[in-house]
N, C-alpha and C positions, 0 to 999 in steps of 0.2 A: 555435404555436411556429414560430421562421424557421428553426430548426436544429434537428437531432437531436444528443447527446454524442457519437454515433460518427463524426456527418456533421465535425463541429468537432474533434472530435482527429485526424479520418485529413487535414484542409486543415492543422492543425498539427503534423504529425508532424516536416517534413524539417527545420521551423525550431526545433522543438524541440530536436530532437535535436544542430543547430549549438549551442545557446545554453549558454553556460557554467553551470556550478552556480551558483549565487546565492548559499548561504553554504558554499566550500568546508571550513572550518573543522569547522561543525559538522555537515557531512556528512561526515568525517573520524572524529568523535568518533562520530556515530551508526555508523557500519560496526565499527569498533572495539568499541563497547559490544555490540551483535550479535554481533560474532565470537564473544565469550564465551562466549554460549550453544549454539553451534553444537557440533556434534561430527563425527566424518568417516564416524559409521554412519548419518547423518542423510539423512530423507526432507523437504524442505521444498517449500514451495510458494510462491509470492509471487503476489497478484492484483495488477492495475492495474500491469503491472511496465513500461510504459512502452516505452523504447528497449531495455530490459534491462539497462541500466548496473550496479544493484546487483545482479542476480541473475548476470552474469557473475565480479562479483568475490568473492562469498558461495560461488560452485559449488566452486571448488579444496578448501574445508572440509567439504563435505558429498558422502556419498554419492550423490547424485540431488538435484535440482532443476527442480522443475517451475512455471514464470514463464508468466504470461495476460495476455492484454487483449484487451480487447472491440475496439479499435480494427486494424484490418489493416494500417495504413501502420505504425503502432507497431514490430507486430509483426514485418512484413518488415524493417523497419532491424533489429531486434533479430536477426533469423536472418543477416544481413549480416556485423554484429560477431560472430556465432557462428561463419560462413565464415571470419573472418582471425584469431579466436582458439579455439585447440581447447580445446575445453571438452563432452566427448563425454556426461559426464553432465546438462546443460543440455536441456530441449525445451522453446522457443517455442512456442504453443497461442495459435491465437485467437479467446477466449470470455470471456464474463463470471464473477464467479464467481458469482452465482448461477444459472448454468447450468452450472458444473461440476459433475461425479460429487461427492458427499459417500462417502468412503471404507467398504470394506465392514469391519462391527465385527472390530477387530484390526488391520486395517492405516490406520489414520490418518497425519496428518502430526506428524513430532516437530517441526516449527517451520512459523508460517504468516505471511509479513511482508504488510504493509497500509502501505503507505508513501505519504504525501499522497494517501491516496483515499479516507480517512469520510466528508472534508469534501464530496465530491462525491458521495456516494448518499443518495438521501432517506431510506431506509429502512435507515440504521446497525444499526439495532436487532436485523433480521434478517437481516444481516450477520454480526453479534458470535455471533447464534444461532448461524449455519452456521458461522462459525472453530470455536466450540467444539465442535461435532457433529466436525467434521473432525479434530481433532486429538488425537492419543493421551494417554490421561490422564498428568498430567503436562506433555504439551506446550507448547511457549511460542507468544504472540502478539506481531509486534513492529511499531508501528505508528509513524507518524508524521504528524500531523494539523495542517491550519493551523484554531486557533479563532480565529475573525473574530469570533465573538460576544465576546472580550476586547480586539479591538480599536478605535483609536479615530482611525484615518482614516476620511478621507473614503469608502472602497469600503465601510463598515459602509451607509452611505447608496444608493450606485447600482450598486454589485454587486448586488442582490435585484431591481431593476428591468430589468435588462438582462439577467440571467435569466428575471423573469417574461416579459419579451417578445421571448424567445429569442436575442439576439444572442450571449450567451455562455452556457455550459450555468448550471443551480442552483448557487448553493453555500450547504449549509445553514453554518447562523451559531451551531456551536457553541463554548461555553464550556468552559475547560480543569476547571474543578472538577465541570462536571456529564457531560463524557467521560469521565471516572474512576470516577466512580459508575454512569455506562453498562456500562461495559468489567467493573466490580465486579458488576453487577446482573446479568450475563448467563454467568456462571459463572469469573471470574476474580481472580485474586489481584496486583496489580502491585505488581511487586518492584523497580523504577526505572522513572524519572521523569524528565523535565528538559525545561525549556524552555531554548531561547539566548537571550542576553539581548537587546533590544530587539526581539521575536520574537514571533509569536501562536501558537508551532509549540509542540504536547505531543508531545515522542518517549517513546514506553513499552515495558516489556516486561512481559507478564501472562500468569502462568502460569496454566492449567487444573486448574481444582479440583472434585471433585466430591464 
């Protein structure tokens, strides 16, 4: 491999983080449909949290908020916007989540967001495991996923090659009907849905059943 995921997000972090939303719209509608479930005694967490963009504007609603990534340049822009906005329930942390603590039984997260980051761990599956270990029963999971497996450009063809030969990290090539039966298989129940239109993105929220 030419590159490691953390070696490729921490060279794109500062450009990332200039680059505008892609569909403000329906990242409008995704934070919106979230807030609902949100409450202000809430402990949430978000993995893969990027710049911190959503996990600054999610904190005002919730008790505590606790946002990761495995990448460090992420992270530092993220404690940046934390400097020029006070947001004292917010902590930046930079880890993966499967090298986060899994909560001791009783105190879990009431909400755990995964927002465009299945599509980039090979092993979703024990992922979906750890959400639901982490999360208090009842708790929600709120995700957003690009499946490339339902699309039908050209990157279906040389996205998988220029990952296998490291120039840009894996993206696995999931399908939106069998994310759901994923997300279903591993202890949950989704209560909304939606793709935007001309879109391969499934945004979800699936509650913890047991």
């Amino acid at each position: 491999m030419l590159l490691s995921p953390t070696f490729f997000w921490n060279k794109m972090a500062r450009g990332y983080a200039k680059s505008p939303v892609g569909n403000p719209a329906a990242y409008q509608v995704k934070l919106d449909k979230t807030a609902e479930y949100l409450r202000p005694t809430d402990h949430v967490l978000e993995f893969g949290c990027g710049t911190g963009t959503t996990a600054l504007i999610h904190a005002p609603r919730v008790a505590k908020m606790d946002a990761i990534d495995f990448s460090k340049e992420m992270i530092a822009i993220a404690r940046e916007k934390l400097w020029d906005q006070s947001a004292p329930n917010v902590s930046f942390e930079v880890s993966s989540f499967e090298d986060w603590p899994v909560p001791v039984e009783g105190q879990g997260y009431d909400a755990i967001l995964g927002m465009s980051i299945l599509h980039l761990i090979k092993d979703a599956e024990s992922t979906l495991d750890k959400v639901h270990k982490s999360l208090k029963p009842g708790g929600v999971f709120v995700s957003s996923t690009v499946c490339l497996g339902d699309g039908k450009g050209l990157g279906r063809y040389f996205l998988p090659v220029l990952g296998a030969i490291g120039v840009l990290p894996r993206i696995r090539f999931l399908k939106a009907t069998a994310l759901q039966k994923m997300i279903k298989d591993h202890g949950f129940e989704i209560e909304h849905h939606w793709q935007p239109d001309g879109t391969p993105t499934l945004f979800a929220i699936a509650r913890r059943v047991d």
